[in-house]
GUDO-637374 format. One line per 5 residues: number of its first residue (from 1); for each residue x, z negated, y of N, C-alpha, C. Coordinates in steps of 0.001 Angstrom, whole numbers. Layout:
BEGIN
NUM) X/Z/Y/X/Z/Y/X/Z/Y  ...
//
This chain:
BEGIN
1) -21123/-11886/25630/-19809/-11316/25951/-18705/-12331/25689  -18959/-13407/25889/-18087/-14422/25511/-17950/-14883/24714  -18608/-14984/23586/-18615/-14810/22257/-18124/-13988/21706  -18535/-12940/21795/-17458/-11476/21111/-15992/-11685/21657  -16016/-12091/22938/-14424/-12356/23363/-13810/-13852/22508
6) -13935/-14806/22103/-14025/-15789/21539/-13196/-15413/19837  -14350/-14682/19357/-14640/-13993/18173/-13129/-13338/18195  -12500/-12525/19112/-11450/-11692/19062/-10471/-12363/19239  -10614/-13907/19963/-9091/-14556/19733/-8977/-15063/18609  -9885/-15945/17896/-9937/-15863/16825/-8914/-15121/15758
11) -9849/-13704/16181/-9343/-12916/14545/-7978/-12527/15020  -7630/-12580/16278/-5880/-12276/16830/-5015/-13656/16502  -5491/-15002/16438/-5130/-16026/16098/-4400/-15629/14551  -5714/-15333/13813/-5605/-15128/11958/-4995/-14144/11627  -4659/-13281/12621/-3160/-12368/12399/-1992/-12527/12604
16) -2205/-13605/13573/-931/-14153/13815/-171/-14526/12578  -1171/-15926/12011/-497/-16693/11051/-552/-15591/9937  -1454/-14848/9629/-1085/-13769/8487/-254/-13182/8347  721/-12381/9613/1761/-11757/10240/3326/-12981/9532  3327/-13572/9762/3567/-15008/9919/4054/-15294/8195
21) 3290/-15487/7422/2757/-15593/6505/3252/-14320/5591  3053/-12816/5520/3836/-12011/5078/5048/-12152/5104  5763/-12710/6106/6944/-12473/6894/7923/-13533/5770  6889/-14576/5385/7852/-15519/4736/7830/-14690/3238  6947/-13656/2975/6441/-13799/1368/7762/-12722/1411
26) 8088/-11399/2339/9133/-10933/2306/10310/-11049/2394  10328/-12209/2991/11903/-12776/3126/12003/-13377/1452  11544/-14134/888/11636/-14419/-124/12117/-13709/-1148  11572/-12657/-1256/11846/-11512/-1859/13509/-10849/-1674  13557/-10715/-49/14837/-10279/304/15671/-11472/-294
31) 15808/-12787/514/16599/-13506/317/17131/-14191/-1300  16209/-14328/-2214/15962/-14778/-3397/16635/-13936/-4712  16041/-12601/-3960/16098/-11865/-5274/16785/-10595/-4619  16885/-9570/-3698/17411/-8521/-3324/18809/-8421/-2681  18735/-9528/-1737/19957/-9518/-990/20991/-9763/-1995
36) 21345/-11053/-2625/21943/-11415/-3381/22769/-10736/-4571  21546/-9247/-4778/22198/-8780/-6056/22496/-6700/-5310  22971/-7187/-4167/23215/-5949/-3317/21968/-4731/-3503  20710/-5329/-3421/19826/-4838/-3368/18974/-4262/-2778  18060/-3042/-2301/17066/-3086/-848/16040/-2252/-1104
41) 15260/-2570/-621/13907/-1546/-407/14208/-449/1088  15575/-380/1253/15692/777/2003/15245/-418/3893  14661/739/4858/14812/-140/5891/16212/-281/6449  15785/-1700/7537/17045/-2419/8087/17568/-3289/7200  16336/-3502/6014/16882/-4594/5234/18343/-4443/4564
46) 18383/-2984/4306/19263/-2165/3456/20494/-2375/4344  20457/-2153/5736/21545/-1827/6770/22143/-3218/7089  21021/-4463/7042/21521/-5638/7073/22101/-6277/5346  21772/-5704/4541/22677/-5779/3116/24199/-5710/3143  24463/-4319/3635/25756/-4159/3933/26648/-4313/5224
51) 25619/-4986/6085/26363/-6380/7086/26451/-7311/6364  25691/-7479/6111/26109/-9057/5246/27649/-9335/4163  27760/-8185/3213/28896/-8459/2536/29863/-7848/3224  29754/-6883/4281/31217/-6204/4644/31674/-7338/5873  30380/-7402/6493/31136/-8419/7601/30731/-9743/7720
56) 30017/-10326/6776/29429/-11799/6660/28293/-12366/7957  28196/-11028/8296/26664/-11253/9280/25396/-11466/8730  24962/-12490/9208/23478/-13288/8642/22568/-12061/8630  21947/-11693/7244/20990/-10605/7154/19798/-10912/8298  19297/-12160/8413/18482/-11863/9116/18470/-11542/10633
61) 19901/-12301/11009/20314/-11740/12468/20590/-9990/12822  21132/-10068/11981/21413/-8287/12007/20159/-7836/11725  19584/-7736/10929/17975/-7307/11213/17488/-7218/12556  17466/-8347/13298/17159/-8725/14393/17492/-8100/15774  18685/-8179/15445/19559/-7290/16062/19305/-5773/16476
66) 19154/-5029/15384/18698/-3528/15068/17464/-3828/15488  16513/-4455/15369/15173/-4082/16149/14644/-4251/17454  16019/-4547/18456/15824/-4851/19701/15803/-3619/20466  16182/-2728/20526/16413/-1355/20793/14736/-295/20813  14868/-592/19042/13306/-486/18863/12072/-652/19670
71) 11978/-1834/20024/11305/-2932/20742/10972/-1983/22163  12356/-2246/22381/12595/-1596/23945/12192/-258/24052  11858/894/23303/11843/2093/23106/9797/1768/22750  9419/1099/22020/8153/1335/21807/7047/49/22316  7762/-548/23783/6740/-1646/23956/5798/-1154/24784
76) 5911/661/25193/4955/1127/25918/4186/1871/25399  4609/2118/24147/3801/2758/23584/2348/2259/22113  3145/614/21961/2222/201/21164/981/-418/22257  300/-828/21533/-944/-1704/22115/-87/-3279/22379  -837/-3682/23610/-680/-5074/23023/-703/-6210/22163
81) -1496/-6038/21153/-2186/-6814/20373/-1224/-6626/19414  -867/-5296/19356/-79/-4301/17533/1861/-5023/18213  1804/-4924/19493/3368/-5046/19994/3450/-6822/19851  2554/-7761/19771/2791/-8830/19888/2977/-9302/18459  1876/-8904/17470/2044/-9069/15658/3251/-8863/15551
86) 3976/-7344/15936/4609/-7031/15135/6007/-7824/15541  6318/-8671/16924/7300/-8836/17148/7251/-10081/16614  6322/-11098/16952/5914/-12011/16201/6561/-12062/14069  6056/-10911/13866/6558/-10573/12246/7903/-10385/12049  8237/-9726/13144/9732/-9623/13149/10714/-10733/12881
91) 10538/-11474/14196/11300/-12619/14649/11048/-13699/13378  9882/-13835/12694/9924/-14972/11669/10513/-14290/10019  10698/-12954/10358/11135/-12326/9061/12459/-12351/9761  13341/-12106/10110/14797/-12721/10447/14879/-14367/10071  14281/-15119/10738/14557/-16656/10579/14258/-16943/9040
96) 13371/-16325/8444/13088/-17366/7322/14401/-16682/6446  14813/-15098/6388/16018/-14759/5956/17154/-15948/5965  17381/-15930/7304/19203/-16972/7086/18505/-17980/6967  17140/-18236/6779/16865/-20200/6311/16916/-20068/4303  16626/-18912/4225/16084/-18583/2453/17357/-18139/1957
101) 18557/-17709/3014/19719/-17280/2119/20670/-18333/1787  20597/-19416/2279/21417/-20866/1862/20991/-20957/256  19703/-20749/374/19246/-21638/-973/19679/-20646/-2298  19894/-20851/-3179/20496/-20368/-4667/20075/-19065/-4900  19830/-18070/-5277/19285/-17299/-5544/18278/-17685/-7205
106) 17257/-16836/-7041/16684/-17213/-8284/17103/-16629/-9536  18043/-15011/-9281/18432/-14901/-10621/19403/-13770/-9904  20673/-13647/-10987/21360/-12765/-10595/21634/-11367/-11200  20639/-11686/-12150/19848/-10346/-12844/19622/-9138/-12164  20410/-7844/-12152/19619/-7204/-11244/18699/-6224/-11601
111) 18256/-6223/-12774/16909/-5638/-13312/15762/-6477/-13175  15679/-8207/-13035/15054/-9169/-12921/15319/-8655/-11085  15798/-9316/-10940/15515/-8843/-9702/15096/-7782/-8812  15148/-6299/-9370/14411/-5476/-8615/12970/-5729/-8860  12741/-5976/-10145/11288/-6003/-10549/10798/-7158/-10339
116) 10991/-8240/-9985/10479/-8987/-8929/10281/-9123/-7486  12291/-8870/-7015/12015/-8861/-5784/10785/-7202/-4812  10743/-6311/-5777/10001/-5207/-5722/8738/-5474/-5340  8018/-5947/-6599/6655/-6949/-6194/6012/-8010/-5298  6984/-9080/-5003/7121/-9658/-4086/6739/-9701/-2620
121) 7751/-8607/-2277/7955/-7940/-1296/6812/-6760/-868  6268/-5848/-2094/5708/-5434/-1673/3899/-6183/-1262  3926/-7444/-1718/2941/-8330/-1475/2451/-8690/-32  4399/-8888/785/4288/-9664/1531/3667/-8109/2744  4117/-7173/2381/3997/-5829/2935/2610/-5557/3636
126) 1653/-5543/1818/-82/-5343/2106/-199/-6158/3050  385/-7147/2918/-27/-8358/3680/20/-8338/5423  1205/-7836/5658/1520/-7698/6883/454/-6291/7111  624/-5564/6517/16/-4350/6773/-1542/-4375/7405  -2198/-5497/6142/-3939/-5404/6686/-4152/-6762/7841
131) -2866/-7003/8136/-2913/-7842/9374/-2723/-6725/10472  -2537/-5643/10448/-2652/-4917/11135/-1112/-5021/12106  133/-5628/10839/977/-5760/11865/2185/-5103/11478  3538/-5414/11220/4646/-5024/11318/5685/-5910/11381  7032/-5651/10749/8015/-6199/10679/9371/-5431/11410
136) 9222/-4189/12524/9837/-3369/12266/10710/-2397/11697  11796/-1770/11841/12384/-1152/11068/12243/288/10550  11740/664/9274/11666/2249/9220/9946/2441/9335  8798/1146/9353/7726/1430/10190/7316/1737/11355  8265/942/12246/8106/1481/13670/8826/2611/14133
141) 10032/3059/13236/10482/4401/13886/9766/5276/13224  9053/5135/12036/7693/5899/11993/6826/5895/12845  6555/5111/13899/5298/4853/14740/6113/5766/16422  7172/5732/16155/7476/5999/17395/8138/7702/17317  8140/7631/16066/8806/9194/16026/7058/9641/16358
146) 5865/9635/15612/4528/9906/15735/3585/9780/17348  4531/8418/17939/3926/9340/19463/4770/9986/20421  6158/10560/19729/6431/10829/21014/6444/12736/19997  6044/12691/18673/6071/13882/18159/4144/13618/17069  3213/13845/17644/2288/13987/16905/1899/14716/15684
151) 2733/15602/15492/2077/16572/13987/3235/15155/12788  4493/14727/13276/5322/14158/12489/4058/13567/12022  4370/12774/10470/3773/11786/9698/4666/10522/9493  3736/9523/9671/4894/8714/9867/5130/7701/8299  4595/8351/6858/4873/8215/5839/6169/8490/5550
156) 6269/10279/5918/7522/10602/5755/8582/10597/6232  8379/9722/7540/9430/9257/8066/10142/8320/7634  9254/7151/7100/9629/5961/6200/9966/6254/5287  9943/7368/4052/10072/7362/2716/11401/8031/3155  11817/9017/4179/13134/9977/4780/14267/8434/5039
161) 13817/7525/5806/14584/6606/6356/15497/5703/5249  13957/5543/4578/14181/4435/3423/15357/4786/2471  14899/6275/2191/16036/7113/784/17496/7039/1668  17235/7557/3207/18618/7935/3487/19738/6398/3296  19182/5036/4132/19853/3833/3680/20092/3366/2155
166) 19018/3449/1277/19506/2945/-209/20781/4243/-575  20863/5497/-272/21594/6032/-283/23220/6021/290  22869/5177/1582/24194/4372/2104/25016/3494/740  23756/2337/1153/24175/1450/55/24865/1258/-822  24551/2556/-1781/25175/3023/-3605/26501/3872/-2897
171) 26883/4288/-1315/28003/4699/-1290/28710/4022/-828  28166/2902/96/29427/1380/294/29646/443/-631  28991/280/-1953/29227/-358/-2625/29563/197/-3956  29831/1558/-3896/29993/2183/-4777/29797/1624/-6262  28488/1799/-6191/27839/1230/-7483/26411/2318/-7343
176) 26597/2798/-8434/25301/3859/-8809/24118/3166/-9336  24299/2021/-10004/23390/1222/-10241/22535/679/-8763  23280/449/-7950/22187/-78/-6606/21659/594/-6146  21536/1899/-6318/20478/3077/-5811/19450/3074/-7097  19680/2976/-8191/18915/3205/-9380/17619/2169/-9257
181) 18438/362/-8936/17697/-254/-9375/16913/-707/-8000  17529/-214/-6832/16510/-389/-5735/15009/1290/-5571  15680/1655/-6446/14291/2725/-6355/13969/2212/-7738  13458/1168/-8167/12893/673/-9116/11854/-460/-8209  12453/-1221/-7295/11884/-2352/-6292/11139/-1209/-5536
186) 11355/-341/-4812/10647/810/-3440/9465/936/-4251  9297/1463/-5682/8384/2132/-6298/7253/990/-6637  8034/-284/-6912/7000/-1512/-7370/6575/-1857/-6000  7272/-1922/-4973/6535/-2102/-3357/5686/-1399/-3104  5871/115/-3475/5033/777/-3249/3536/577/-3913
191) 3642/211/-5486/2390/261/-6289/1896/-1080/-5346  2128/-1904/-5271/1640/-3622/-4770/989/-3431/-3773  1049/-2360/-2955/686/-2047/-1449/-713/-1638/-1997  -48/-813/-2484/-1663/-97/-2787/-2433/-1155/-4049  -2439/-1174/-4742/-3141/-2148/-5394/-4031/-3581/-4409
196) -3488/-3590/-3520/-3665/-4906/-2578/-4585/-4364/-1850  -4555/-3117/-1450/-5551/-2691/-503/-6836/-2336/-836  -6316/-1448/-1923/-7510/-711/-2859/-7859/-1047/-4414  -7324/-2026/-4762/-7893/-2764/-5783/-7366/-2101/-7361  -7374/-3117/-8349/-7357/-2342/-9346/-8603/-2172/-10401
201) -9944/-1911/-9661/-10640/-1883/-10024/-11552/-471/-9992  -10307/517/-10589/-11122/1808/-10765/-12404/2137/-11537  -13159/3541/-11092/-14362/3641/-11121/-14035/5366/-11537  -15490/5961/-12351/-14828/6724/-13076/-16516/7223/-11985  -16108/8735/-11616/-16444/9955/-11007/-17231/11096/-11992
206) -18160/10557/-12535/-19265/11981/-13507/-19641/12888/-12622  -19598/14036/-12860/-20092/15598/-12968/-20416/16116/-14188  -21763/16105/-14002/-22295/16677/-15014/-23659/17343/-14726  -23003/19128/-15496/-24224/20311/-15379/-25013/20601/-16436  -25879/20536/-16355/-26736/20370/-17646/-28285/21051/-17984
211) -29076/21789/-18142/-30561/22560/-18669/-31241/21387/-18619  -31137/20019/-18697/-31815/18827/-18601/-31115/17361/-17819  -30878/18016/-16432/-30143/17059/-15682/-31139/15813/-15477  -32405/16112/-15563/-33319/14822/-14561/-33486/14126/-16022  -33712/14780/-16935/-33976/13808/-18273/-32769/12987/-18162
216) -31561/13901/-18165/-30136/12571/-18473/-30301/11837/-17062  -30582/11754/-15900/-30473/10933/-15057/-31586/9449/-14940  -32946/10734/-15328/-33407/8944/-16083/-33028/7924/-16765  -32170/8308/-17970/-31591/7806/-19236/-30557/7084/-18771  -29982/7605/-17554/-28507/6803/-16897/-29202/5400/-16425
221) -29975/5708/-15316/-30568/4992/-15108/-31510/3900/-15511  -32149/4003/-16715/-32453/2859/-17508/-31599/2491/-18313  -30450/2838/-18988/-29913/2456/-19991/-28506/1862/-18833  -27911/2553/-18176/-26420/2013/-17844/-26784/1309/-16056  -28285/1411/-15694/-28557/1322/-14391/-27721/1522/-13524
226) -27564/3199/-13626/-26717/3217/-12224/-27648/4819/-12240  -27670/5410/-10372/-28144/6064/-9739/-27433/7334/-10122  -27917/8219/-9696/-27266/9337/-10004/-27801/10327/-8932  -27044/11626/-8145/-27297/12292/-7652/-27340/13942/-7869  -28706/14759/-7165/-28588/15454/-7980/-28077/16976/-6658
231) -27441/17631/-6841/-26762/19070/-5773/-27063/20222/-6668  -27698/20672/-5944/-27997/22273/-6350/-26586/23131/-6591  -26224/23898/-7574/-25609/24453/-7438/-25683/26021/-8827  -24777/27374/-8790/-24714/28132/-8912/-23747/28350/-10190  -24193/28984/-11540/-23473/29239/-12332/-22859/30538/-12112
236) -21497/31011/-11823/-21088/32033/-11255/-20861/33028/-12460  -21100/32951/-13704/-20717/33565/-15011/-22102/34492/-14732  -23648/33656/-15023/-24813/33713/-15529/-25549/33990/-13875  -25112/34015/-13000/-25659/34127/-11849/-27206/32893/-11580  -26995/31770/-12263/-28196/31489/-12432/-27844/29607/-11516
241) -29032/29444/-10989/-29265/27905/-10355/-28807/26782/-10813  -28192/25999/-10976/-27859/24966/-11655/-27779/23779/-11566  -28212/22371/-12210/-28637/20751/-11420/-27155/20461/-11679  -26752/20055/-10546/-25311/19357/-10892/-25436/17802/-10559  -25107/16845/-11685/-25412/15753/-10856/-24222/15079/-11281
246) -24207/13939/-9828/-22779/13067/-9490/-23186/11858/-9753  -22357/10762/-10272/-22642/9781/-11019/-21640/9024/-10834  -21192/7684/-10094/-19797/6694/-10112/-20371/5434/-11023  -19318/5587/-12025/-19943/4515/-13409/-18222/3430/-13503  -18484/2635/-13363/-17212/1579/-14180/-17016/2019/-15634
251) -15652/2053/-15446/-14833/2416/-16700/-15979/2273/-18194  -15948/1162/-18027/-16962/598/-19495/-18366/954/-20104  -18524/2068/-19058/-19762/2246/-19225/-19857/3458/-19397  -19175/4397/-19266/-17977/5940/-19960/-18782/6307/-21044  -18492/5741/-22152/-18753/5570/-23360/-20115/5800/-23871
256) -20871/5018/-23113/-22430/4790/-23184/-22979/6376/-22106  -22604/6465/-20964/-22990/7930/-20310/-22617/9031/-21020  -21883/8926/-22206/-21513/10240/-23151/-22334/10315/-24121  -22573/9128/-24647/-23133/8837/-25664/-24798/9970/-25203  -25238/9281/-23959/-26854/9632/-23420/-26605/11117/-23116
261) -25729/11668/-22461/-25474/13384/-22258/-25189/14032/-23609  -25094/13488/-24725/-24570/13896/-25704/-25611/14367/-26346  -26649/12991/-26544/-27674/13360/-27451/-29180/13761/-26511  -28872/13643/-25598/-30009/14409/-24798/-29905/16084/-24783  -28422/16418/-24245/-27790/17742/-24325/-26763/18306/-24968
266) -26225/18311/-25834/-24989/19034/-26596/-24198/20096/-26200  -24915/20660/-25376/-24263/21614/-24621/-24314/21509/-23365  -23946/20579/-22800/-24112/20172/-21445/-22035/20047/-20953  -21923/20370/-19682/-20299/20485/-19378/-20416/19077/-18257  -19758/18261/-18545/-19454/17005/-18142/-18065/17308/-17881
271) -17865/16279/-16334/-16128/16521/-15799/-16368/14793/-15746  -15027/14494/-15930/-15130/12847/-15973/-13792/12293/-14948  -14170/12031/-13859/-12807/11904/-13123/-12266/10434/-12512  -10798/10011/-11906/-10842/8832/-11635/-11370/8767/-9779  -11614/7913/-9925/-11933/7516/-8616/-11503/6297/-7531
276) -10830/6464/-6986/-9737/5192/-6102/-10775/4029/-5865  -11827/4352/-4956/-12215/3229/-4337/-14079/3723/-4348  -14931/3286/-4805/-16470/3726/-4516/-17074/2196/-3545  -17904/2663/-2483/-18418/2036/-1471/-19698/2459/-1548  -20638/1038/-1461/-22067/1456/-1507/-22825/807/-2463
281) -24126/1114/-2502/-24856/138/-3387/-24519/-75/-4394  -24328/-1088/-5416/-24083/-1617/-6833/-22723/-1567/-6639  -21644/-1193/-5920/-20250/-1601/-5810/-20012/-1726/-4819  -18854/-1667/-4175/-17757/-2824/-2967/-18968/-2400/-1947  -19040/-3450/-887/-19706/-3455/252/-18929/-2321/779
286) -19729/-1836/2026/-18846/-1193/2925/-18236/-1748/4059  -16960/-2148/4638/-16595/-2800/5340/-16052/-1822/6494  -15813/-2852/7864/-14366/-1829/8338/-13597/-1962/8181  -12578/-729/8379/-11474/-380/7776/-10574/-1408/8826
//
């Protein structure tokens, strides 16, 4: 028991500094490359953008600022563990802001800059994210619109929040370009997230019905060694039984499973699909989530 308890400060320790650790990879992003060129991924970041030039308030204080309210509204409703990350993420994503906005910006490009600070940012995001933590802002009023309204989603609360501020933005700064080129950064945050989580190491999804399914599944199997499964199923034309078998092959090996269904069967109906993430023998372990 004390070990497993041990074990859990630990891994609450390694969220800390991970929490921690995002917090700087996003400020970077903000401070370097977004803020500078009246830029945002939507958020408070967006709301502290246009503090910053209308009234010369430190982005990261005003950030800070706006999430105290927050705080106060959802410290009963998070966990402890999720309410301590995330305030923790908070507070060092404000500071490293007004410590990162002294320094020069890296470019005042603002096509260079969405498409960096985009990436960046959305790095520091995964990051915070599979720390299981938070920076507040339009995540936690996603989290808090979701318990005090359960069917809400709290995707679309963030993607509702996010559009409505970059939408501020392009009307206080009346520049149509800063809505354009910050939904150029949202969209690259967005891909980075996911790429970080789920890899870019897609896997291609065979279906294939065939008069000689077990012959081609041998053939998979010695030639491309991978398993194959086989589901009964029903030709609804011909009323007749049919081997349907499922097959997750790496991209590269496509080629070669067509090749073997081809000349085994010619008339065989193969579906070839993508597949996000496969778990299980011969690919990714299965972990927890």
């Amino acid at each position: 028991m004390k070990i497993e308890k041990d074990f859990n400060i630990r891994k609450f320790i390694r969220e800390i500094i991970g929490s921690i650790f995002g917090s700087f990879i996003i400020a970077v992003a903000i401070s370097l490359f977004l803020l500078p060129n009246k830029l945002s991924t939507g958020g408070f970041s967006g709301l502290a953008t246009i503090a910053y030039y209308l009234f010369k308030i430190p982005a990261g204080t005003f950030m800070l600022i706006l999430n105290i309210p927050l705080f106060i509204l959802a410290i009963y409703k998070m966990g402890k563990s999720f309410f301590v990350k995330t305030l923790v993420g908070t507070v060092s994503l404000s500071l490293f802001i007004d410590m990162l906005s002294k320094i020069q910006p890296l470019t005042t490009d603002r096509f260079l800059a969405c498409i960096y600070g985009g990436i960046i940012i959305g790095i520091g995001t995964a990051i915070i994210f599979k720390m299981d933590s938070s920076t507040g802002g339009s995540d936690t009023i996603g989290f808090l619109a979701k318990s005090y309204k359960p069917h809400v989603k709290i995707g679309q609360v963030m993607v509702i929040v996010d559009a409505v501020i970059v939408m501020l933005n392009t009307i206080v700064f009346k520049e149509i370009e800063v809505g354009l080129y910050s939904a150029i950064a949202i969209f690259l945050m967005g891909k980075m997230v996911d790429i970080i989580f789920e890899g870019v190491d897609f896997t291609k999804l065979l279906v294939i019905i065939s008069e000689k399914g077990e012959e081609i599944s041998k053939q998979i199997g010695e030639k491309v060694n991978r398993g194959s499964t086989g589901l009964v199923g029903k030709g609804m034309y011909k009323q007749e039984d049919k081997l349907v078998l499922l097959c997750a092959v790496e991209r590269g090996d496509i080629s070669k499973v067509k090749t073997i269904v081809h000349e085994i069967d010619p008339n065989s109906f193969m579906i070839v699909a993508n597949s996000r993430e496969v778990l299980g023998l011969g690919f990714k372990k299965v972990e927890k989530g």
